[in-house]
SERO-4910 file (N, C-alpha, C, O; in steps of 0.05 Angstrom, whole numbers):
BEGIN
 pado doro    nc1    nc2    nc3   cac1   cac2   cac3    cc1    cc2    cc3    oc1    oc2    oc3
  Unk    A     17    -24      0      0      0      0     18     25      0     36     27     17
  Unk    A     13     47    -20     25     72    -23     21     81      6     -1     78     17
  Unk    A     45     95     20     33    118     36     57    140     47     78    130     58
  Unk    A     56    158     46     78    176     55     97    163     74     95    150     94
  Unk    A    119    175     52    148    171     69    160    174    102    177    162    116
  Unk    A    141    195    103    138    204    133    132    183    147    147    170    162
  Unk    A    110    181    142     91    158    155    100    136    162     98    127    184
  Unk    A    117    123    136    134     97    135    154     90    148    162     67    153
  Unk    A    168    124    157    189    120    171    181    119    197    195    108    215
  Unk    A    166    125    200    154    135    229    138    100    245    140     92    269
  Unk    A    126     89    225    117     70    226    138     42    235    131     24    250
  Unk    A    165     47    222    175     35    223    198     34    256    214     17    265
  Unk    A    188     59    264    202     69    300    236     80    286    256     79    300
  Unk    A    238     91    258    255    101    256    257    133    271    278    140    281
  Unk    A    239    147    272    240    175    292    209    183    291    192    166    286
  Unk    A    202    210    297    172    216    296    163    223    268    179    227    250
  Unk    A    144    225    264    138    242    234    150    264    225    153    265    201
  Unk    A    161    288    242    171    304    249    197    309    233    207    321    215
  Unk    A    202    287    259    237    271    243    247    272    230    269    282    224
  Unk    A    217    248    215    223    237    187    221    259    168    239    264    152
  Unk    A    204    270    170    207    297    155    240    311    148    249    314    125
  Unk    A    249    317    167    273    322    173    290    307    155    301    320    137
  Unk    A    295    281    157    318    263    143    310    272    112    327    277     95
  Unk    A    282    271    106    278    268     79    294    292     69    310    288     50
  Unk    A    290    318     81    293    339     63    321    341     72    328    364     67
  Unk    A    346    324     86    364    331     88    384    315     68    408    316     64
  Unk    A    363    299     55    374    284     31    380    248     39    386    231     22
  Unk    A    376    243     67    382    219     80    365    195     63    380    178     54
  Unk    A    347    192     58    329    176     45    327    175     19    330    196      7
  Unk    A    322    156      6    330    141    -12    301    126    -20    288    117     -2
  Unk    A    293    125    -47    274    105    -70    271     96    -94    261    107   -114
  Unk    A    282     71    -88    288     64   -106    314     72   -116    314     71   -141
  Unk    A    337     79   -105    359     82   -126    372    114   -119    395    122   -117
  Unk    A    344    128   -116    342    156   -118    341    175    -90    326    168    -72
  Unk    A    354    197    -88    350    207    -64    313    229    -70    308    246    -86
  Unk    A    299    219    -52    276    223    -38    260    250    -32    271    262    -14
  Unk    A    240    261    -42    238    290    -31    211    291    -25    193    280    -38
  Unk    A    207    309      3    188    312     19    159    309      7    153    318    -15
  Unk    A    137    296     26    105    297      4    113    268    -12     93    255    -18
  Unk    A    132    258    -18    135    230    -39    116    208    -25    107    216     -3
  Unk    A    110    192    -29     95    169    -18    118    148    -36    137    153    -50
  Unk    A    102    121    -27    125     96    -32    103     72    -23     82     76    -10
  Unk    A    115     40    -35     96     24    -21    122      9    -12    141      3    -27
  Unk    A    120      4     23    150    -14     26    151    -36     25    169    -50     35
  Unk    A    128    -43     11    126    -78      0    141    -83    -32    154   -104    -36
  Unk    A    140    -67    -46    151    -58    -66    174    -45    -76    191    -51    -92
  Unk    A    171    -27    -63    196     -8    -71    219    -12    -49    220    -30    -33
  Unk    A    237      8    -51    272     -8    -36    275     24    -29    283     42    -45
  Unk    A    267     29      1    263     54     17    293     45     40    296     32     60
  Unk    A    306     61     24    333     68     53    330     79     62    312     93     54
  Unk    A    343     87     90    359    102    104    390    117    104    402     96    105
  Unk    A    401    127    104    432    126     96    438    104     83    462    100     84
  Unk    A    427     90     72    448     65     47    431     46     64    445     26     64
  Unk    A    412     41     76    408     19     93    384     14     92    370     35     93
  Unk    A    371     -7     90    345    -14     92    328     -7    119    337    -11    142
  Unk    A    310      1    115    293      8    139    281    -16    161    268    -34    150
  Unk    A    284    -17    181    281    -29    202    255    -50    198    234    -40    192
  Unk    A    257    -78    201    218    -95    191    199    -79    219    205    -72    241
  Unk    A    177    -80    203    160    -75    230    158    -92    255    158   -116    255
  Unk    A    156    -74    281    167    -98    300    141    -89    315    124    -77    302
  Unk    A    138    -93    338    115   -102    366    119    -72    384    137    -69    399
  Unk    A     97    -52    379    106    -20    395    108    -25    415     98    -45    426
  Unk    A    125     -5    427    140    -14    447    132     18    459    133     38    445
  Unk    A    123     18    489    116     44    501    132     46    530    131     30    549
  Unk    A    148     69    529    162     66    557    154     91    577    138    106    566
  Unk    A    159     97    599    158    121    616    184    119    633    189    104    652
  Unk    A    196    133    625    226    147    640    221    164    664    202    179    666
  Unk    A    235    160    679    237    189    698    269    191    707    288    180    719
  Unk    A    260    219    688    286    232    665    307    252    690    298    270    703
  Unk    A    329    245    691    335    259    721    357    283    699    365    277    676
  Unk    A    362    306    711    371    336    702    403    326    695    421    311    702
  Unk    A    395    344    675    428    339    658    427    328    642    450    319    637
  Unk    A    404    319    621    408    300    608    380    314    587    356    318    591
  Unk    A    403    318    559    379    329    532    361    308    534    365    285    541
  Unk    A    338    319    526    311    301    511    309    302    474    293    313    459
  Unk    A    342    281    467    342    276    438    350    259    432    352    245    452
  Unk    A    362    242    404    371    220    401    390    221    399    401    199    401
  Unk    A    408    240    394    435    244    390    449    284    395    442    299    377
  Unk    A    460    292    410    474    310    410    498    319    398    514    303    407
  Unk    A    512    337    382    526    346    366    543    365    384    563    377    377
  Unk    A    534    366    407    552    377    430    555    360    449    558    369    471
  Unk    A    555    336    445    567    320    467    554    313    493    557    291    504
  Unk    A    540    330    501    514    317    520    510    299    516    512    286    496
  Unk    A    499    292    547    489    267    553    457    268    547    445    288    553
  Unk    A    440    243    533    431    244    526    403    221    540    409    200    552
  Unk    A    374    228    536    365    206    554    370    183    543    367    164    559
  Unk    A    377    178    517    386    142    498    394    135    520    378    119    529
  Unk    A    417    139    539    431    126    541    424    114    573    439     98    584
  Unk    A    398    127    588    384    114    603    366     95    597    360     78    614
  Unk    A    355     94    566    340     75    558    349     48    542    335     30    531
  Unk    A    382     51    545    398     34    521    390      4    530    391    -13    512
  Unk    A    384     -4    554    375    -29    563    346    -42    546    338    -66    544
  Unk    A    334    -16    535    310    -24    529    313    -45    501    330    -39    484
  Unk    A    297    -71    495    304    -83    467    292    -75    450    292    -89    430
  Unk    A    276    -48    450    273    -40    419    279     -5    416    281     11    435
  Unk    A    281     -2    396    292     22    394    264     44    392    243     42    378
  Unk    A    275     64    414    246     85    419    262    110    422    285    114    430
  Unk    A    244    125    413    248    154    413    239    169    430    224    156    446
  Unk    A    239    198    437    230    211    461    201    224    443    199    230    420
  Unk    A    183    225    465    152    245    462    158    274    470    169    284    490
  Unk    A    148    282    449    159    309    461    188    315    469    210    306    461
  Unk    A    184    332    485    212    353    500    213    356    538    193    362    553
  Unk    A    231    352    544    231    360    572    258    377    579    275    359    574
  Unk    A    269    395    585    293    405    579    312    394    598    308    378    616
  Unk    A    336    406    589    365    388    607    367    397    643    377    386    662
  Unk    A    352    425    639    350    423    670    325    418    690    322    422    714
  Unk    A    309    408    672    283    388    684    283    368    690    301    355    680
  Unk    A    265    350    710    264    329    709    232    312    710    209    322    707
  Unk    A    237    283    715    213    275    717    197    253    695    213    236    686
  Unk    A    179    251    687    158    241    666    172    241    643    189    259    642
  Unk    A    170    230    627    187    232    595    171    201    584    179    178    591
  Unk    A    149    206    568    152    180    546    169    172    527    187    186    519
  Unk    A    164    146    519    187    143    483    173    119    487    164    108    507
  Unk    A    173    113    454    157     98    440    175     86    410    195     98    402
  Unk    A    168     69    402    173     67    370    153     70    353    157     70    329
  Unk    A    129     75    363     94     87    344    105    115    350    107    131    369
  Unk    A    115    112    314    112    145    299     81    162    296     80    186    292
  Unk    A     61    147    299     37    151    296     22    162    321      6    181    322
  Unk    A     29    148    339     28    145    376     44    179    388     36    194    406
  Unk    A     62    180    374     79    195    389     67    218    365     42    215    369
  Unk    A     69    233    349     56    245    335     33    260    335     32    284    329
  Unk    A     10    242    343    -24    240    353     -6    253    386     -3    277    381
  Unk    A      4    248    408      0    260    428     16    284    424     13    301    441
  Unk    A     29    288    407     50    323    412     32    341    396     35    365    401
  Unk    A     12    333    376      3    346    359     -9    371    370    -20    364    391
  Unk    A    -12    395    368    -21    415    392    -60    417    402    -74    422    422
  Unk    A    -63    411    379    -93    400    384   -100    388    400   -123    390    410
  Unk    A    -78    368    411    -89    346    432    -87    361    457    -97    349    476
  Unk    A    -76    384    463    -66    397    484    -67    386    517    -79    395    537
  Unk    A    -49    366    515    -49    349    533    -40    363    563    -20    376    568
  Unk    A    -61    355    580    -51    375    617    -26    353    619    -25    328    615
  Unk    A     -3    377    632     12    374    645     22    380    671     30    402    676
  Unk    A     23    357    693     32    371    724     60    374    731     75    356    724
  Unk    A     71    397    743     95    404    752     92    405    775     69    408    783
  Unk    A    115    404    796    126    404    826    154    429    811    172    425    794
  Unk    A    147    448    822    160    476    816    169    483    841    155    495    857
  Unk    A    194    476    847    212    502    867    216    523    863    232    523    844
  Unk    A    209    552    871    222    569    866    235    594    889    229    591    913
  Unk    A    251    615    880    258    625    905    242    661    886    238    667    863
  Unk    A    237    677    912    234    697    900    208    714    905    203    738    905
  Unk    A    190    681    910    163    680    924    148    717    929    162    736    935
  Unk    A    131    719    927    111    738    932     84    747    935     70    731    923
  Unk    A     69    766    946     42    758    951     24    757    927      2    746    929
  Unk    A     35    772    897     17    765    872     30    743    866     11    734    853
  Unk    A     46    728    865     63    717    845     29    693    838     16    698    817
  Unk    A     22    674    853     -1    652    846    -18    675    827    -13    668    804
  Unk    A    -29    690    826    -48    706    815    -33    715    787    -48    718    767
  Unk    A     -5    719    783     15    731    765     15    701    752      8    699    729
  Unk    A     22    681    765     28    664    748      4    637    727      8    620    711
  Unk    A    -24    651    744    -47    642    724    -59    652    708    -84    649    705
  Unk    A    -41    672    692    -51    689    674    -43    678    657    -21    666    660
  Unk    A    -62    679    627    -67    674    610    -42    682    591    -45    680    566
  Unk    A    -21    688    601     -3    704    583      7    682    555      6    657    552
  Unk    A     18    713    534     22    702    513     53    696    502     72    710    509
  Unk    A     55    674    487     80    664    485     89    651    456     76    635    442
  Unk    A    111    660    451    118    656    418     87    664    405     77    647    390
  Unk    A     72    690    412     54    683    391     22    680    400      1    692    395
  Unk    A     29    659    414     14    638    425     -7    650    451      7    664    466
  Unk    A    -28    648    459    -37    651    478    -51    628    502    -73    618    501
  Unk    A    -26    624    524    -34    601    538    -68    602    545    -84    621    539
  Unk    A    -74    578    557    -98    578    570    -89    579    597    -66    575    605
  Unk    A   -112    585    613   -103    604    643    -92    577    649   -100    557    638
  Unk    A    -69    575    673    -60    548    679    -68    551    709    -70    574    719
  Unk    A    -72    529    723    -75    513    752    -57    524    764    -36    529    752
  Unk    A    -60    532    793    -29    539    806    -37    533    834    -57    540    845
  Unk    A    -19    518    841    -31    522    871      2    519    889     22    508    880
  Unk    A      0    531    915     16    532    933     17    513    954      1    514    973
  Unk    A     38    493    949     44    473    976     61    478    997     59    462   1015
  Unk    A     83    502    998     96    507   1020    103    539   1006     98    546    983
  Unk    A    117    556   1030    132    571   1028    148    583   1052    134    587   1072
  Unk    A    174    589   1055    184    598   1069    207    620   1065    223    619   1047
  Unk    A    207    637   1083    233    661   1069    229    666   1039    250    673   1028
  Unk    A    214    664   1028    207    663   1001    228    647    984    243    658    969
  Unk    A    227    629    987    226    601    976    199    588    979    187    586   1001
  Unk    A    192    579    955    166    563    953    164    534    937    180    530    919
  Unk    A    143    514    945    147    493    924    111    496    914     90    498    926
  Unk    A    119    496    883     82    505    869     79    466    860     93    446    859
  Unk    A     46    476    853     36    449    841     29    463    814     12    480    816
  Unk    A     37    459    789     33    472    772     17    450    753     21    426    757
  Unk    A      2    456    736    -14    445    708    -23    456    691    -46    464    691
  Unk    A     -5    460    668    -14    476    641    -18    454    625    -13    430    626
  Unk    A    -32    475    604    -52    453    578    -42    451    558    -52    436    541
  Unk    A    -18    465    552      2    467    528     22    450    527     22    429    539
  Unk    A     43    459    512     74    447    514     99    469    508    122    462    504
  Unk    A     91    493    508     98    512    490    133    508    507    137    497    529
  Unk    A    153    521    490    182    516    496    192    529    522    193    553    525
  Unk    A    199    511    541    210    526    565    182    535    587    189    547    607
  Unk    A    154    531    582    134    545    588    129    553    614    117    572    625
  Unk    A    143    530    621    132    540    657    156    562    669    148    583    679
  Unk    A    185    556    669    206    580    664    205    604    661    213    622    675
  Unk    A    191    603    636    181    634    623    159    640    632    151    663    625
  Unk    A    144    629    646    115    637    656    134    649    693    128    669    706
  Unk    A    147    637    696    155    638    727    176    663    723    185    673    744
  Unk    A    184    672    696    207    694    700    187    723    686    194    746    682
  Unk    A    160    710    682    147    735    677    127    753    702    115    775    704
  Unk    A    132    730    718    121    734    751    140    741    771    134    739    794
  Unk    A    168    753    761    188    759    775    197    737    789    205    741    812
  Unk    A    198    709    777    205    679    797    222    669    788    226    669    764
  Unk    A    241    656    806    270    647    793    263    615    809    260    610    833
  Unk    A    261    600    786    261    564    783    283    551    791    303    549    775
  Unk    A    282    541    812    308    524    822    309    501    818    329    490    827
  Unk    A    284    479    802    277    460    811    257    454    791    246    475    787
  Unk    A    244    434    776    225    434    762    223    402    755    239    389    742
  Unk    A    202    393    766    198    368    759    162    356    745    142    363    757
  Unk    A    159    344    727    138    327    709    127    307    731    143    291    741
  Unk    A    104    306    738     94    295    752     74    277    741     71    253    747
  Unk    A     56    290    720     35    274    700     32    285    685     34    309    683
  Unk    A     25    261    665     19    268    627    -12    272    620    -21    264    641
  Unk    A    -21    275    614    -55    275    615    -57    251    636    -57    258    660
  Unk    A    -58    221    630    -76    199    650    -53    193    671    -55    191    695
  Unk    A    -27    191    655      6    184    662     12    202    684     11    226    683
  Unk    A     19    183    709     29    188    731     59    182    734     69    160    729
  Unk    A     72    199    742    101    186    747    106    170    777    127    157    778
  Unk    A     94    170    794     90    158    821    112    149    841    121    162    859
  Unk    A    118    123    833    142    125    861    167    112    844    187    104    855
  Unk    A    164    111    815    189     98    790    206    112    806    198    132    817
  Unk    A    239    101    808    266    116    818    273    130    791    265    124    769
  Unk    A    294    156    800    305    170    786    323    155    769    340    137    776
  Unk    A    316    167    739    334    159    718    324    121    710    333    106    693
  Unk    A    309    119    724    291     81    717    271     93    700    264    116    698
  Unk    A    259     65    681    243     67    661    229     46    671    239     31    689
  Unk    A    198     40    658    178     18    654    170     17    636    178     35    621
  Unk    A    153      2    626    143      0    602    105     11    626     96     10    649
  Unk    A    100     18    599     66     27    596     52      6    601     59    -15    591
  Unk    A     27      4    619     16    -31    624     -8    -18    596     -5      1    581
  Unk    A    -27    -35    597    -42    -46    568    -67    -28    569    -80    -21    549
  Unk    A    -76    -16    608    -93      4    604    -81     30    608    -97     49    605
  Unk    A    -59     36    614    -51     58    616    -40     73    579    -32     96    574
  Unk    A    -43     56    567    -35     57    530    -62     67    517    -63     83    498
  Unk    A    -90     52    531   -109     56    530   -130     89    540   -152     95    532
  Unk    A   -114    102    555   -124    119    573   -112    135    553   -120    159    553
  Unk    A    -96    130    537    -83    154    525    -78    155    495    -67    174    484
***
């Protein structure tokens, strides 16, 4: 069956749609003989779809994991600056998965990866605007800051939806928040906390929409049970 290149690659747990996008137009892919250009479709029962010189991976059994991703460590497959990378917490795993989304190097917490290019795709898509919970340290604390920091403010553009905030401790103004925004937008909670005059010491992923991170140890992975794949 014909169907975009994207798709195929994605299908096959080579990277996200995204990705795949990416390799095509960087010339990486290959059909038939020929290097590949973006929008192409292909049938990979038929035709002879590389990768760098290499045949694309057979379809294997998706594979869904949840990391809890400890700081210091990019959310990519490979770094060009030498960072450490989360692969190399998941290298135990036996099939090859990619990261959902983004969590940055000085975050921690929740992090999916998957080999469903389709799976992972369908949840980053912005439409799906999946709630996210944070455990937010910060120092700097003040009596608007909760009221400052559930504003609707706008970003790249973009205008969040009001986010959840609530206060579980504070002292000397140091505080720890319960945070839940509906977006993913880059850095969001950071930039929401430095537009409230708040400096972030601390920032951890607590849940994905249904996905709980709960009592998993730092830098350990599990796999997804069969209703928790379901829930989402």
């Amino acid at each position: 069956m014909t169907e975009r290149l994207q798709k195929i690659l994605s299908g096959r747990g080579v990277a996200s749609r995204r990705a795949a996008e990416k390799l095509i137009t960087d010339g990486r892919v290959s059909v038939n003989g020929r290097v590949a250009l973006l929008g192409e479709s292909a049938d990979p029962d038929v035709d002879e779809i590389l990768l760098d010189g290499r045949p694309l991976p057979s379809i294997s059994q998706s594979v869904y994991i949840l990391l809890h991703k400890p700081r210091g460590y990019v959310t990519t497959v490979t770094d060009d600056r030498g960072r450490k990378t989360v692969m190399e917490l998941v290298a135990d795993c036996p099939a090859r998965v990619y990261p959902v989304g983004r969590l940055d190097m000085d975050s921690e917490g929740l992090l999916l990866l998957t080999n469903d290019g389709d799976f992972a795709n369908a949840l980053m898509h912005p439409k799906h605007n999946v709630d996210k919970t944070y455990e937010v340290w910060i120092t700097g604390y003040h009596n608007a800051a909760l009221s400052l920091l559930a504003r609707p403010i706008t970003l790249d553009g973009y205008t969040i939806r009001k986010p959840e905030v609530k206060l579980l401790w504070e002292d000397g103004g140091k505080a720890k928040l319960l945070v839940t925004i509906h977006e993913g937008r880059n850095r969001q909670i950071r930039r929401m906390c430095e537009a409230a005059n708040l400096r972030v010491t601390r920032l951890r992923r607590i849940i994905e929409g249904s996905l709980k991170l709960g009592d998993l140890p730092l830098g350990k992975w599990r796999y997804l049970t069969k209703e928790e794949i379901e829930s989402i």
